[in-house]
Structures are given as C-alpha cells and as structure tokens.
C-alpha positions in Angstrom: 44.9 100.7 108.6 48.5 101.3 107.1 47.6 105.2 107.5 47.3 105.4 110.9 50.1 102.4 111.4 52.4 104.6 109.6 51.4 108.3 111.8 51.8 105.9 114.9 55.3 105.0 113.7 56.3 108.8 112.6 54.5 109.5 116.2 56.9 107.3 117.8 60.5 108.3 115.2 59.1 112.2 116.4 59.4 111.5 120.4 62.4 109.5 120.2 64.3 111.7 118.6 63.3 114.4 121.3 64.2 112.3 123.8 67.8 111.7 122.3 67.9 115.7 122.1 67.2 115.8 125.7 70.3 113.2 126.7 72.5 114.9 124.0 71.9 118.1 125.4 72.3 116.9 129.5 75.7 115.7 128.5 76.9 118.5 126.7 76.1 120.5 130.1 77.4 118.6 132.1 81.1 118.0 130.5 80.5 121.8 130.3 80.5 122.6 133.3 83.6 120.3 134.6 85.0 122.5 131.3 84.8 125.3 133.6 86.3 123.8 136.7 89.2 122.5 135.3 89.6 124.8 131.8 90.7 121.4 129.9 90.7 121.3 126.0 90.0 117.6 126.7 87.0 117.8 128.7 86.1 120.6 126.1 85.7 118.4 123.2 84.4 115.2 125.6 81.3 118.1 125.9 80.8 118.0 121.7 82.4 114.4 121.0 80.2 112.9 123.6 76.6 114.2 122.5 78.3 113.2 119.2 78.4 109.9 119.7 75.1 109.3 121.4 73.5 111.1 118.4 75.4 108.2 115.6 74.9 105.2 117.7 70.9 106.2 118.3 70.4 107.7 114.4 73.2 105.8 112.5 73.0 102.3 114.1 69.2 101.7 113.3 70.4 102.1 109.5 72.7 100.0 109.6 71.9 97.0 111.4 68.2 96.5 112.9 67.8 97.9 116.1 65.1 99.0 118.9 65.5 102.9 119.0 64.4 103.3 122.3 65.8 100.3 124.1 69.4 101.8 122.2 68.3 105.6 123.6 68.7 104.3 126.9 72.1 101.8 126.9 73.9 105.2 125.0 72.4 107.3 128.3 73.5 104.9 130.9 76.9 104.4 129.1 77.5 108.1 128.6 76.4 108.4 132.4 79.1 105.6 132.7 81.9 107.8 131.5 80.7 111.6 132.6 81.0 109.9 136.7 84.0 108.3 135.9 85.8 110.9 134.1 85.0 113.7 136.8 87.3 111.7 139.0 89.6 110.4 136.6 89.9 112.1 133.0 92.2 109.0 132.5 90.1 106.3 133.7 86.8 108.3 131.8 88.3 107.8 128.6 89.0 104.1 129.4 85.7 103.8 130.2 84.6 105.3 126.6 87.0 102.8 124.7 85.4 100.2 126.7 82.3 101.5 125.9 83.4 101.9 122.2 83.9 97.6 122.0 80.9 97.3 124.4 78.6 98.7 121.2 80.9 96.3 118.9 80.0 93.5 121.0 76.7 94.6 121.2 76.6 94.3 117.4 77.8 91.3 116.8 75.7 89.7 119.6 72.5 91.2 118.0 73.8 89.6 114.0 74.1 86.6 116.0 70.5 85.9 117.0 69.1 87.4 113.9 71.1 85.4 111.7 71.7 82.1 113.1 68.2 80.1 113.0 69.8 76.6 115.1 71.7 77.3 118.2 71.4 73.4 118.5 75.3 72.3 117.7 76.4 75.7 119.4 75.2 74.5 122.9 77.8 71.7 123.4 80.6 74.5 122.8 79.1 76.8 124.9 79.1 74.9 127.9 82.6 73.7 127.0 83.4 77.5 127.0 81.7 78.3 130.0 83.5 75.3 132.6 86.7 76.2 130.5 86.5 80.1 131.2 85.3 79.2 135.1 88.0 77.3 135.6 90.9 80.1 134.5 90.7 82.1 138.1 92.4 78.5 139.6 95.1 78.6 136.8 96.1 82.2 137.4 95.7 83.0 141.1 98.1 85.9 141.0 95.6 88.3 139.8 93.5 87.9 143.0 96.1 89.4 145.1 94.4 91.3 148.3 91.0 90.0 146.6 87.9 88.8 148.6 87.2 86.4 145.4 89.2 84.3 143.3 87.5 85.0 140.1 90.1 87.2 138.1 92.8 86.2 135.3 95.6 88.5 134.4 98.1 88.4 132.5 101.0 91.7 133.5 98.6 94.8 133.4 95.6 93.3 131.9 93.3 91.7 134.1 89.7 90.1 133.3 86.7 88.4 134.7 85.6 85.7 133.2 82.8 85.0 135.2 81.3 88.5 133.1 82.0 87.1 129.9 80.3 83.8 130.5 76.8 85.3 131.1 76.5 85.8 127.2 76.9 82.0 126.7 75.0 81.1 129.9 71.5 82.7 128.4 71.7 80.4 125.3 72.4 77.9 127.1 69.5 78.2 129.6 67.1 79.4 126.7 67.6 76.3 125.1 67.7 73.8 127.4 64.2 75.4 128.9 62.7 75.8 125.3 63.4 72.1 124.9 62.0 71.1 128.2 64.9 69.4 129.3 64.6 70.5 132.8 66.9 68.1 134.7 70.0 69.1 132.3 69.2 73.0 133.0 69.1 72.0 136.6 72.4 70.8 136.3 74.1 72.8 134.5 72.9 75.5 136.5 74.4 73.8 140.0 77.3 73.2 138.1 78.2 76.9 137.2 77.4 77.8 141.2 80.0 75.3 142.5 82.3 77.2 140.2 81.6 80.5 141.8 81.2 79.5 144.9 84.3 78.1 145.1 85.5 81.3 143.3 84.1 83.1 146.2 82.2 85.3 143.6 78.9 85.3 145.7 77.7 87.9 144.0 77.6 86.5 140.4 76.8 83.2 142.0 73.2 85.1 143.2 72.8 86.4 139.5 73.0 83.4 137.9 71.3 81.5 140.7 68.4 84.4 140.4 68.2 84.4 136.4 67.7 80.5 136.2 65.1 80.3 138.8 63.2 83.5 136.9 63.8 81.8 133.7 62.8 78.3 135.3 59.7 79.8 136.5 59.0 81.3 133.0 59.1 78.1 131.2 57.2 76.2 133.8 54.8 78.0 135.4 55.4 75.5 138.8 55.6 77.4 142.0 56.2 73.7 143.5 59.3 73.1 141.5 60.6 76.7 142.3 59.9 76.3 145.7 61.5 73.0 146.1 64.8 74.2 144.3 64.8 77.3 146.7 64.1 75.2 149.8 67.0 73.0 148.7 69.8 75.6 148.0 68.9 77.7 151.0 69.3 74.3 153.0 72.7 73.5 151.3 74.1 76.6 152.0 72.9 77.2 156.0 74.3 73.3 156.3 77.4 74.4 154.4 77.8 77.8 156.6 77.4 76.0 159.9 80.2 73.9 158.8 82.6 76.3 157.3 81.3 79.5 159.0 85.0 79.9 160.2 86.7 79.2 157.3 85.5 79.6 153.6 82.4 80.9 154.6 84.0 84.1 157.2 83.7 86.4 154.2 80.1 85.9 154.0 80.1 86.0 158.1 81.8 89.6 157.8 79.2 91.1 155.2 76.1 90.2 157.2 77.7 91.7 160.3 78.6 94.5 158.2 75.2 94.6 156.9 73.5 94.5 160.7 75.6 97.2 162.2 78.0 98.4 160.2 78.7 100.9 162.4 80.4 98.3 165.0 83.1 96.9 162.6 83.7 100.3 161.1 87.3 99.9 161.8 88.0 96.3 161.5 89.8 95.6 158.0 87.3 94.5 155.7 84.6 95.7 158.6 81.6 98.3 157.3 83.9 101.1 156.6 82.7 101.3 152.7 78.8 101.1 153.9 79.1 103.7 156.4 81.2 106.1 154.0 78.5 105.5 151.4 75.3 106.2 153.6 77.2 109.4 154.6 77.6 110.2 150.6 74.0 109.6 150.4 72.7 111.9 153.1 75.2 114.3 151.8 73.8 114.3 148.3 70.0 114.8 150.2 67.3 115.1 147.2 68.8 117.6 144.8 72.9 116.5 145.0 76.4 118.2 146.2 76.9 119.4 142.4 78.2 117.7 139.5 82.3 117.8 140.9 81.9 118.9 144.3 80.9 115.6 145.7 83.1 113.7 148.6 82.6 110.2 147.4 85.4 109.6 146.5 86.3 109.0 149.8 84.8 105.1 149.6 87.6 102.9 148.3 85.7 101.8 145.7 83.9 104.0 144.4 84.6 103.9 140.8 83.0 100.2 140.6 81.0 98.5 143.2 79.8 102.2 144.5 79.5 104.1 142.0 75.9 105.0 142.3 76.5 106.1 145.8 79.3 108.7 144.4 75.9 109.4 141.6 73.7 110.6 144.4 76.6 112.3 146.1 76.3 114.4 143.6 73.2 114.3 141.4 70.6 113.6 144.2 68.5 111.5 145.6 66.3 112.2 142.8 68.2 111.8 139.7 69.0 108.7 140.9 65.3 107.4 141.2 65.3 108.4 137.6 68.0 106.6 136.9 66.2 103.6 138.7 63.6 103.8 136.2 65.4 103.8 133.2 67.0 100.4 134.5 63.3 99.1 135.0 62.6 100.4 131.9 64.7 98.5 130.2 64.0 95.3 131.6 60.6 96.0 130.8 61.3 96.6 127.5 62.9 92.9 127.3 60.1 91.4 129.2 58.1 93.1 125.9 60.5 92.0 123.6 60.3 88.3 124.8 56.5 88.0 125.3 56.0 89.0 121.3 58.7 86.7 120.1 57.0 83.8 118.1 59.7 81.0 118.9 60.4 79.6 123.1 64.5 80.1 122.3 63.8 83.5 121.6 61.2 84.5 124.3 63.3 82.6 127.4 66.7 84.1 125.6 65.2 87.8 125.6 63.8 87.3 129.1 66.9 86.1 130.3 68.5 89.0 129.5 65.8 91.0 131.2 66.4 88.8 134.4 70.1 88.9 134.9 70.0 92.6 134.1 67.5 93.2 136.7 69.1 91.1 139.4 72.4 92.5 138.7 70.8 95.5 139.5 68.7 95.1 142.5 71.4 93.2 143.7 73.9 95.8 143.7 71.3 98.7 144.5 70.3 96.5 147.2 73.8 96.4 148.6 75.0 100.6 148.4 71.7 100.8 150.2 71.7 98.5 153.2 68.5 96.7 151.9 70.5 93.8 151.2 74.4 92.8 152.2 77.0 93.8 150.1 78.4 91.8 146.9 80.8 92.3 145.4 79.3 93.1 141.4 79.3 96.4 139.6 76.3 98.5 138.8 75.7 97.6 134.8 77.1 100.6 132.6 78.4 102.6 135.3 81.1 100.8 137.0 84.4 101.3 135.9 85.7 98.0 134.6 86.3 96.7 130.6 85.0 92.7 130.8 81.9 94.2 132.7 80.8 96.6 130.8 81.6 94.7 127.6 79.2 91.6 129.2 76.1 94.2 129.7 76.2 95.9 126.4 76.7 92.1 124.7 73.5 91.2 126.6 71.1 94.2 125.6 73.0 93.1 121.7 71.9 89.5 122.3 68.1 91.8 123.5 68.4 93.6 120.5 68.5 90.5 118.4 65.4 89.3 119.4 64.0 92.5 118.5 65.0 92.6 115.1 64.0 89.1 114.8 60.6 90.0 115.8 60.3 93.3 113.7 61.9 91.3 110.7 58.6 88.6 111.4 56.3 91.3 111.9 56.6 93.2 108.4 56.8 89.5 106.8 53.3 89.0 107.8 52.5 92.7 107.0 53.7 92.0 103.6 51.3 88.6 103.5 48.3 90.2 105.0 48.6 93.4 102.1 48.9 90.8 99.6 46.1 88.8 100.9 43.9 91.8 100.6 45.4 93.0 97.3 43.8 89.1 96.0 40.7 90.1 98.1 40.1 93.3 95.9 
C-alpha cells in the first residue's frame, strides 16, 4: 500500500514538474520575442528573471511552508500572464504589476499560516466584521479619489489610491464560513445585506454581484434548500426592479446606460459613457480570430481600459481565441481544485471557507468574462491576476493563500492518520 502510494506521489512530483517546465519555458519565449522588437536589456533579463521566479515560488515554496504544487503551478502562470500583457504595453506598469505580484505571494503566505495555524476563528469574527463596515465606509470619507469614476468605492491618499472593497473579500469568507458552519443563518443573512447596501450605495455593482453570488453559492452549500435560495433570490431581484423603477433616473442611470450598452451597443457608440469600450473590444476579438494578431502587434490598446477591466480582450487580440479558452480552463481548474480542496476538509469552517474561495473566484470570473463578451452587461471588476491594479491583485492571491491553507490543513490531517493507521498495523504484526 505505501509502495504504490509513494510511485503515485513521485508520479504526480514527475508531471508537475513538467508542467512548470512548460510555463517556464512559454515565458521565456515570449519576453524573448518583445526582446527582439524593442532590443531592451530590461525586457532581456524579464525573459531569465521571470521563468526564475516561477521556478522558486513552484519548487522553493512547497519547502518552506506547505503548499498544493499544482494549485501554486497555476496562480505563478496566471500571474506571470499578469505581467508579460501588461508589460508589452507598459514596461513601467509590467514591473508594477510584478512588485504587486511580489506582495500578492506575501499575502498569499501569510493568509495560508493563518488557517493552518489558528484552530478558533471564534473571537476573530467580531473584528472582522468591525473591519469590514469600517473599510466600506472609507470611499464616503475620501471622495476625491473617485474623480471622473462611475463608483464611489476608492480611497487615496496623493498618488496612492486603493479599493477597499478588494481587501474586504479576505475577511468576508471567514466571516460567511463561520457563521454558515455554525448554522446561524439569519446573522449570515444579515450581514450579507448589510455589506450590499454598502456597495450599492458605493455604486460598486460589480463587487456587489460577487459577494451577492458567493453567499448564495455558500448558502446553498451549507443548506442544501433550493426553497430558501429561491426565496432570497426572488426577494433581491424584487428589491432591486422596485428600487430601479424608482430611481431609474437618478442613482440607478448608470445601470440604465450598461443594459442599453449591453442591447445595442452599437447605438450609444458615441454617447459618453455609451458602448464605445464593448464595441472596440468585439473588434479586438474578431481581430485576434482563433490563432491571435502576435504577441506585440495587437490594436487593443485602443479600448480605454484595457490594462484592467479588458484585459482579456487585449489577450485574445493577440494570443487567440484559443489560448484564451485555455486560459478559461485553468481558471476552472482552479476553482475545481478548491471545490476538491473543501469537499476533503474534515471540519464545516474549513470546507464552506475553501469553497468560498472557489465561489468568489469563479464569479469574479464569469462575471467579468461575461461582460468583455456581451453575454452579460459590463461591471466594472478586473479579471483575477491579469488586471493591472495592486489591492486587486493582492485580494486574489490572499484568497488562493487562505485556499492553500485549507490544503495544508488537510494534508497535515491526512499523514496524521497515515502515521496512526502504520502504527496500528505495526501493533497488528
């Protein structure tokens, strides 16, 4: 039994590293090959330093602290992804991007020694929501940095400007992962309305949906009740036609403007804040066709925001349509991999924590997907790892930490009762 346990696992170290050998070497062509165009010593040694990196955080990490090898394989390609589309357009903003990428990992460290070390999250809760009203409530304090901005959801302070919105996602999934493991319903119910009055009158419709869609997922996980799902759906939707109907003109034009964007962008193409973006990135996408422009001979960066909320558009520009389907299934990968992760966790905190993080990083996803696509109307939320931005980016790789957590807590479990079953046959013998 140990035999074949251990050629499973040597199997499995084998593939893995083949596949990090495969993402080092992708990267290392492609800074290459924007080497070429532009002849930069920077971009030079962004073609070694990169594949670099990816090889210590997958190899070096895993020694250090406890850490799923695949599930870390993947964040270190989308990241890299991250900065290679980010620094083809800007070689300033690309190596932003890596120092945000660089505090991401920290983050995602610390989150991950967090749920492996701390056995009560009990007296952490009441803090945690404390944290979260306190951070929702910063964007009314500090207007200013939502200058020219269709939400009112940043704080800045001169240059530096934040979202706290992204940073409250962490807390949000222990809070919702404890209140659900405890059965306390009602309060989760609450809590949960409470956060969306703060977005919505933030304007943030887009976070609003990702919290909205991770507590009804994680709702649904802990109580199996299509009836009580149903009835919170048929009561929000409600709310919110009564509240458009009312304020359609007002606080609610915004939203008006994105469904008629949505429907025909084509017909508000040149209104201000009129389907301008949607159109310019459906031409980016038909441009790219299947196999892509070329990696720096793409147009997409003619969308005005193309380094956050359509950034996979300017990816197919120039990767393809088919890349980016491959792209797609690394992000469902992922959130596969939590689903895993949570359905072979032994405690309820742990499972509903680690499918939370599956959740909101699959909504975020489809949500934004959804949008660069037409399938859905536009919101305003970046596509996770990708998007240029630092409290984003930070939030995502914190949530696959808080992920990876769970899966050292249930590979710590799992050789404990290895260890007990070995000993229990040693006594047998």
């Amino acid at each position: 039994m140990n035999i074949a346990l251990k050629a499973r696992k040597k199997k499995r170290r084998t593939q893995l590293s083949a596949l990090t050998g495969l993402v080092m070497l992708f990267f290392f062509a492609a800074f290459l090959l924007l080497f070429l165009k532009d002849l930069s010593l920077q971009t030079l040694l962004m073609a070694v330093l990169t594949p670099l990196a990816i090889s210590l955080i997958v190899k070096l990490l895993p020694r250090l602290f406890p850490m799923d090898r695949m599930l870390l394989t993947l964040i270190s390609f989308l990241c890299a992804l991250g900065v290679l589309l980010q620094y083809r357009y800007s070689p300033g903003r690309g190596m932003t991007q890596a120092f945000n990428c660089g505090v991401g990992m920290l983050s995602m460290i610390g989150c991950a020694l967090v749920v492996r070390h701390i056995k009560n999250f009990k007296y952490l809760i009441f803090p945690l929501i404390l944290f979260s009203c306190g951070m929702l409530a910063l964007p009314f304090i500090f207007r200013s940095a939502n200058a020219n901005k269709g939400a009112t959801a940043w704080v800045g302070y001169g240059s530096f400007t934040m979202q706290p919105s992204e940073l409250v996602k962490i807390a949000v999934l222990f809070i919702f992962a404890y209140f659900l493991s405890r059965r306390k319903i009602i309060s989760h119910i609450l809590f949960t309305g409470l956060m969306l009055g703060f977005l919505m009158l933030q304007r943030d419709l887009g976070t609003a949906a990702i919290y909205g869609g991770t507590s009804l997922l994680m709702l649904y996980a802990a109580t199996s009740s299509p009836l009580l799902i149903g009835g919170i759906l048929g009561a929000g939707v409600g709310g919110i036609t009564l509240m458009y109907m009312l304020f359609k003109n007002s606080y609610f034009r915004t939203v008006q403007n994105r469904i008629n964007n949505w429907l025909d962008p084509f017909a508000t193409y040149d209104q201000l804040g009129g389907g301008y973006q949607i159109v310019q990135a459906l031409i980016a996408h038909s441009n790219g066709g299947w196999w892509g422009t070329g990696l720096g001979l793409g147009n997409a960066s003619v969308i005005p925001e193309f380094r956050t909320d359509f950034i996979f558009s300017a990816l197919i520009n120039e990767f393809g349509m088919i890349f980016a389907v491959l792209v797609l299934c690394v992000y469902a990968f992922i959130a596969l991999r939590g689903v895993d992760i949570a359905l072979r966790s032994s405690s309820a905190f742990h499972s509903l924590l680690a499918l939370g993080c599956a959740a909101i990083f699959a909504v975020q996803t489809f949500i934004i997907i959804g949008g660069i696509t037409k399938f859905i109307p536009m919101t305003g939320v970046t596509v996770p790892f990708l998007s240029y931005g630092g409290t984003s980016l930070v939030s995502c790789i914190g949530i696959m930490g808080i992920l990876q957590g769970v899966a050292s807590r249930n590979e710590r479990l799992l050789r404990e009762d290895e260890k007990l079953a070995d000993a229990g046959e040693e006594g047998v013998r």
